[in-house]
N, C-alpha and C positions, 0 to 999 in steps of 0.2 A: 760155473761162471754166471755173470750174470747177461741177458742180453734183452735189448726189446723188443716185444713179442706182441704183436697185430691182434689183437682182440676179436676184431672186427673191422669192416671195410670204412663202416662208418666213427665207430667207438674211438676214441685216443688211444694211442699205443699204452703198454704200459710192461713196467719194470718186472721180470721176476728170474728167478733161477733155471737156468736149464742145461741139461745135461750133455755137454759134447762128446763126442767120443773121441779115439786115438786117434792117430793119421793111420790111414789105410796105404797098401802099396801105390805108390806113385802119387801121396798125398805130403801135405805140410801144414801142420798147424805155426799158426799164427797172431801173437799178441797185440793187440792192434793198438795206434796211437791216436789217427785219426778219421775219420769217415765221412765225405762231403755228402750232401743231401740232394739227392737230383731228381727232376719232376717224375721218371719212371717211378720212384718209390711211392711218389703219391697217384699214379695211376693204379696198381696195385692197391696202396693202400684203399684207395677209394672203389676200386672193382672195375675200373675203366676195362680193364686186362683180364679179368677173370683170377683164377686162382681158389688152393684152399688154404683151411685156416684148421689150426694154428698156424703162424710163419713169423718169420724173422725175416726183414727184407736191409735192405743197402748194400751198395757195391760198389763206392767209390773210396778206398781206404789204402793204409802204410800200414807197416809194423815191423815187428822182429820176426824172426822164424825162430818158434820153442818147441819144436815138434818134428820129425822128419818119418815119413813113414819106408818102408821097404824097397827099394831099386829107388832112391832119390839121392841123383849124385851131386846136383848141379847147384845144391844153396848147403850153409851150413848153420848151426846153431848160432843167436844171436845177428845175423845178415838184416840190415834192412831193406825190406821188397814192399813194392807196390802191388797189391790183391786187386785183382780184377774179376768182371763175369764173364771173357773171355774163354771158355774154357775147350781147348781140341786136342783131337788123337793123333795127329802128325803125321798120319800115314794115307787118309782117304783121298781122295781127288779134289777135293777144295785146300784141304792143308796142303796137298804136294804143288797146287799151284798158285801158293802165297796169298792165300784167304782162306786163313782158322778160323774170323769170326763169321763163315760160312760151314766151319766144320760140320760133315755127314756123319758123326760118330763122337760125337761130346758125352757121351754115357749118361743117363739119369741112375747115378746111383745111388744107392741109399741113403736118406740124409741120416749126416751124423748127429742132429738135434732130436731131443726127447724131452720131455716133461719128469717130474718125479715120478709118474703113475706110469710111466714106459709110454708115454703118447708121442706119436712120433710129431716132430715140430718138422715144416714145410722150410728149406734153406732155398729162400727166396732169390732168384736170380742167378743159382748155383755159388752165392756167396754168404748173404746172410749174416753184414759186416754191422749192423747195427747193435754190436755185442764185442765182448772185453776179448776174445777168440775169433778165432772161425779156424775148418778143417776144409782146405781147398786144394785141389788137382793143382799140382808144379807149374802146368802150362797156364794155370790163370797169376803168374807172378813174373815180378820181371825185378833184376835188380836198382837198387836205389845207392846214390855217394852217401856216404857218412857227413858228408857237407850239405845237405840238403834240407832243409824241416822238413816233417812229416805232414803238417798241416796242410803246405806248400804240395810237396809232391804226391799228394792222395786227388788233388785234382788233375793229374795226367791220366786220372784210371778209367776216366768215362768222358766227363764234357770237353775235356781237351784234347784228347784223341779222336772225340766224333768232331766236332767246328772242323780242326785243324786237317784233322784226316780225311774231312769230306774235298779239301781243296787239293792237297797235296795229294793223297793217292787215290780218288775216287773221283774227281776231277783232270788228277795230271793236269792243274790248269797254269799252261804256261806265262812268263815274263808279258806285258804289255795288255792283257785281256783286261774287259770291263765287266764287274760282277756285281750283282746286288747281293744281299742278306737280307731276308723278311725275317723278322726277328730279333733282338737284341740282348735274349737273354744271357745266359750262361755258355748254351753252345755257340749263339750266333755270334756273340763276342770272340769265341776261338776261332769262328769260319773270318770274321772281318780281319783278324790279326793272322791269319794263315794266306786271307789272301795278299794282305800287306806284304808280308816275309816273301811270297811269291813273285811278289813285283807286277800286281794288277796296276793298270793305269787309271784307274778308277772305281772306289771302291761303293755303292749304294745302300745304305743301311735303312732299314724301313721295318719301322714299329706302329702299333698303336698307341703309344705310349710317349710322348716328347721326352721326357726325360733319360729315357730309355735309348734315343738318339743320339745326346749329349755323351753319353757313357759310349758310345761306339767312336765316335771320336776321338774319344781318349784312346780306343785301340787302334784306331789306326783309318777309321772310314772319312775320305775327303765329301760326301755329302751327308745327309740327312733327308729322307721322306716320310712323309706320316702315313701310313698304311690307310690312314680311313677317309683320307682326305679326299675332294671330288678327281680331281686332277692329278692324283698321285701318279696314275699310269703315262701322264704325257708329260710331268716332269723328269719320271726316268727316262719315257723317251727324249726330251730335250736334252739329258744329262749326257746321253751316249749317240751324240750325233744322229740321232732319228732311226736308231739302229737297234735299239734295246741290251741288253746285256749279252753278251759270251755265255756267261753261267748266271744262272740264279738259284741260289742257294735257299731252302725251303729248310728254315731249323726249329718250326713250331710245329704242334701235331694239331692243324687249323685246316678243316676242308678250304675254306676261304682264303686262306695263303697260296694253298696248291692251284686255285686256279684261278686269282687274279696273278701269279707266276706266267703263266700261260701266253697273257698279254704283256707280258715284260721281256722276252727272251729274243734275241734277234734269231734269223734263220740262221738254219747249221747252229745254231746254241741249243743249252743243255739246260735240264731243270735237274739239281741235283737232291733228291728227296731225304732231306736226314730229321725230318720232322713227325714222331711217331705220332698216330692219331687215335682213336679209340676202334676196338673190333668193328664196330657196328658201322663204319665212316666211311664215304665213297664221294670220288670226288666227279664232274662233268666235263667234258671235254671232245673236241670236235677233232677227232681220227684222222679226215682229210686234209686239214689244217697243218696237223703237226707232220703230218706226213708231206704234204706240197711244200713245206718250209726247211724240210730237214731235222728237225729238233727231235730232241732225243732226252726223254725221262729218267734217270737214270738212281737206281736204289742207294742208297748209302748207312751200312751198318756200323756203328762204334769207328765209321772212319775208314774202315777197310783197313784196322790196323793189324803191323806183325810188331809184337811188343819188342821182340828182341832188337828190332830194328827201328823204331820210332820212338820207342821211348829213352833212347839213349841221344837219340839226335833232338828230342826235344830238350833234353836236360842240357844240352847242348849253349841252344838258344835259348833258355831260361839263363845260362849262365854269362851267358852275352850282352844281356840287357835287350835280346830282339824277342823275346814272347812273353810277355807278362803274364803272372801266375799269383801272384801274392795280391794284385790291385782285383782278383776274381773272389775274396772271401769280403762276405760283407757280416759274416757276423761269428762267434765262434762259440760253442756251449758244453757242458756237460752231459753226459749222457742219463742224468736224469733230469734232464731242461729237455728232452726230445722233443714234448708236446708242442712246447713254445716253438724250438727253431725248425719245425715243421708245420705249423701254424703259419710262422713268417714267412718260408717259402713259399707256399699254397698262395699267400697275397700277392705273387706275383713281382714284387718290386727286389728280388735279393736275383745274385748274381751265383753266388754258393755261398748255404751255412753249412760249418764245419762242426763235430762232436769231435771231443778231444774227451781222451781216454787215460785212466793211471798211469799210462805207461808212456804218455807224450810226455818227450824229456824236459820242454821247455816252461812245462804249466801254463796258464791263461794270463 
């Protein structure tokens, strides 16, 4: 197959042959159609995260299932499924209490990528979707309608699950709450449209970026603040009755986010953390404070999603016209254009670019 393969943290990806293996028990290969590009990949790429090399990194994708390995009852030949890096054993004390993407037991198993020379290639993310294949655990997939594009539903696999899942189940933020968004990228777009669907009574969207404000609008945010602005902090508090926000939603990996959040959160509110930041990154903050006010920091992984159960109820509301998914691709490429539309994301201004793959039915 062919797949792209990390040269180097700094070097441009590039194209070459390598070798997958078969599905292993309780595994499924998968032909992939499309695979969105998300800033984790170019943390990685870049070394922000650490890692070795060689690797094949992506993990936001669709496909067929052309592969089934040993005790895999639950997909069949030709099915279309959504690949995630989701990956759990169902049985530990994080899976049995409805957070697998805290699973104690996701196995590092052998990756099935190799080189012609038998060198073993790194399956980045435990997916490694930036390739025509991948051979991935059952539990990182979930079913897809036949009615659905691929393009489309390969962004329920990462940034829509985290925006959306940070409100809905990592939040539980009920009908009438006031929340901000520092952020307006790709996830913070899904946290501003997740807390719309929730029924926040006001929604705050805050970038450094104006344009980037205007695009949260479109999903759903009744204001706009500029992150960098002097007064930014007393126009949220003006926005929310002098109160500051219920939840503040933190979806960039910006020490600086997480703690001008700090002064935006009313008491008994929450700072919802879904913004990864680099190893080395620590943020300041005053212990007494958060403690005399009630508030409460609170993690948020991929959303705190159970795919069998969110990703059906999103497709849901994608089919309802209440979560928009198609207005999230801003650009769509080949898989040997990767340079370019990871180039373009790295600029900061795309929402998600998409690789489309031989096997997307609909071509470019």
């Amino acid at each position: 197959m062919k797949a792209a393969v990390c040269a180097s943290f700094k070097a441009p990806l590039r194209i070459t042959d390598v070798t997958l293996a078969s599905p292993r028990r309780g595994e499924v290969e998968v032909t992939l159609a499309a695979c969105a590009i998300c800033h984790s990949d170019l943390h990685f790429i870049e070394g922000v995260w650490g890692g070795a090399l060689p690797a094949v990194y992506g993990h936001e994708a669709a496909g067929y299932v052309t592969g089934l390995g040993d005790g895999v009852d639950a997909y069949r030949l030709g099915q279309r499924v959504l690949v995630t890096l989701i990956r759990a054993c169902g049985a530990c004390q994080c899976c049995s209490a409805g957070r697998p993407v805290n699973c104690e037991n996701p196995g590092d198993a052998e990756t099935p990528l190799s080189l012609a020379d038998g060198t073993p290639v790194v399956q980045g993310m435990k997916t490694a979707a930036f390739a025509e294949k991948v051979v991935v655990d059952a539990s990182q997939l979930a079913p897809l309608p036949d009615d659905m594009p691929l393009d489309v539903a390969c962004l329920l696999a990462c940034g829509v699950i985290t925006g959306v899942g940070a409100v809905f189940n990592t939040a539980a933020m009920p009908p009438g709450a006031a929340a901000v968004v520092i952020g307006a990228g790709g996830v913070g777009l899904n946290a501003v449209q997740g807390a719309r669907i929730a029924g926040a009574r006001r929604i705050i969207a805050m970038d450094v970026a104006p344009e980037k404000l205007d695009a949260a609008r479109e999903f759903g945010a009744t204001d706009g603040v500029l992150a960098s602005a002097g007064d930014a902090g007393a126009r949220v508090l003006a926005l929310t009755d002098g109160r500051g926000a219920d939840f503040v939603f933190v979806t960039v990996g910006a020490v600086a986010a997480y703690e001008q959040a700090l002064g935006l959160t009313a008491r008994g509110g929450a700072i919802i953390m879904a913004g990864m930041t680099g190893n080395d990154d620590f943020m300041r903050l005053n212990p007494m404070m958060v403690a005399y006010q009630e508030q409460r920091l609170i993690g948020s992984k991929m959303g705190g999603a159970v795919l069998r159960r969110d990703i059906p109820r999103l497709i849901d509301l994608y089919r309802q016209g209440r979560l928009k998914l198609d207005e999230l691709i801003s650009k769509r490429y080949r898989l040997e254009q990767i340079n370019e539309a990871i180039a373009d994301t790295a600029k900061g201004g795309t929402r998600r670019n998409v690789i489309l793959f031989d096997a997307f039915e609909g071509g470019i």
